[in-house]
N, C-alpha and C positions, 0 to 999 in steps of 0.2 A: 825532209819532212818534219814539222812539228811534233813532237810528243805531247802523244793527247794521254794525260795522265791518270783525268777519270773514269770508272765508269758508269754503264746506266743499264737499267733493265727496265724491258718492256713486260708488264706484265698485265695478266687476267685477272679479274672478280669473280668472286661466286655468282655475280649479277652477268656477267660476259663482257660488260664493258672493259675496256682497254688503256692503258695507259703509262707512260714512260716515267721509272725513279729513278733517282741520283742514289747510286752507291757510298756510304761514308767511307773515311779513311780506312776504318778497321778491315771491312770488307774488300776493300782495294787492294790493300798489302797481300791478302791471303789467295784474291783472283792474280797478284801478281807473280805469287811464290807459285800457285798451280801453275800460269803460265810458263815458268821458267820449267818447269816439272815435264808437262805435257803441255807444250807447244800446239800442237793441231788437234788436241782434243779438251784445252783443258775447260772453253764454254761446256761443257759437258757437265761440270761441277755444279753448275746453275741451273740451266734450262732442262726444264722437265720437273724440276722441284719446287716447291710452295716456302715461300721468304713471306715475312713478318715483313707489314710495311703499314705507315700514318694513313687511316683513310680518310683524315680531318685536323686540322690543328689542335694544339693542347686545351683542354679545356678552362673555365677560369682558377681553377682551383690546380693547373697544372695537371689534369688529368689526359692521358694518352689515349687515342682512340684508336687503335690497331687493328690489322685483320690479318689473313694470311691468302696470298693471291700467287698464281700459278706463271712461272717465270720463262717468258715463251720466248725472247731473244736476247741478249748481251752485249754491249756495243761500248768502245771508246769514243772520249770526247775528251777534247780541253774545257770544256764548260763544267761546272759545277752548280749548287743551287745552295739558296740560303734558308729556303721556305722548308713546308713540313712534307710535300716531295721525296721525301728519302725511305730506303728501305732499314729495317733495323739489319744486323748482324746473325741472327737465329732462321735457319732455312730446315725446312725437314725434307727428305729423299718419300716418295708416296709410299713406299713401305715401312712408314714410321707414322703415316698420319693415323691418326686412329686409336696411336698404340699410347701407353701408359708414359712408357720413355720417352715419346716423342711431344708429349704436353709437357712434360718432367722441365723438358729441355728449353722449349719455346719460350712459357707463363716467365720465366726470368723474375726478374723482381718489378713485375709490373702489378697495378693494384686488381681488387678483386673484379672488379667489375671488366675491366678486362681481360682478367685471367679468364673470368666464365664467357665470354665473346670468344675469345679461343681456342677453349672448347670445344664451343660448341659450333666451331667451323673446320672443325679436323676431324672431317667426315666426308670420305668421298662411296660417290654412286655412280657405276661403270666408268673410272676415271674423271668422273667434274666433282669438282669440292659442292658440296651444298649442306645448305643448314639443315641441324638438326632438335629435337627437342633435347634439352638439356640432360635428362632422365636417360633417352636413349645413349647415349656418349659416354657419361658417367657409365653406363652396364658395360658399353663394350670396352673400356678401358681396366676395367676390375677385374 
């Protein structure tokens, strides 16, 4: 059998729509080391969690357009992708969306404007992420 080296994740929008991303390297090594770890459970590391991913190309100035979408299956492939398709490396557990550390950790060193997009999407209501106003987010994280 072929070793299929990549991965991908299928994931959610705050929108509901759906859709498949290529895992980078970084992320692969770390689903490979889980695997090695916990063999039949380690998709468990992923799914159910909200991962940081491109929801549009760089913009002209090089700017990232990011969101955080809810990661509902995991799957190997030998394929890869070149496009903006990928998810970043920052995932949070839903018991951190919301929370002070868990923006702490995501915002990384991406610019402001995306750092406040992030924000203000790490808000969930009876388990679905959905937007919120800016003002609300900033209190509940204080």
């Amino acid at each position: 059998e072929k070793h299929r080296k990549y991965f991908w994740v299928k994931v959610e929008f705050i929108s509901g729509k759906k859709r498949w991303y290529w895992c980078p390297p970084k992320l692969t090594k770390a689903l490979d080391v889980e695997k090695d770890l916990r063999p039949t459970t380690y998709q468990d590391s992923l799914i159910g969690n909200y991962i940081v991913i491109a929801y549009k190309d760089y913009g002209k100035e090089g700017q990232e357009h990011l969101t955080l979408a809810k990661v509902l299956k995991l799957q190997r492939s030998d394929k890869r992708t070149y496009s903006w398709h990928q998810t970043r490396s920052q995932f949070l557990t839903p018991d951190n969306i919301g929370t002070r550390l868990g923006y702490r950790y995501i915002r990384h060193d991406y610019n402001v404007v995306t750092r406040l997009h992030l924000l203000n999407v790490t808000r969930i209501n009876n388990g679905k992420m959905q937007f919120a106003p800016i003002a609300c987010v900033l209190k509940s994280i204080n």
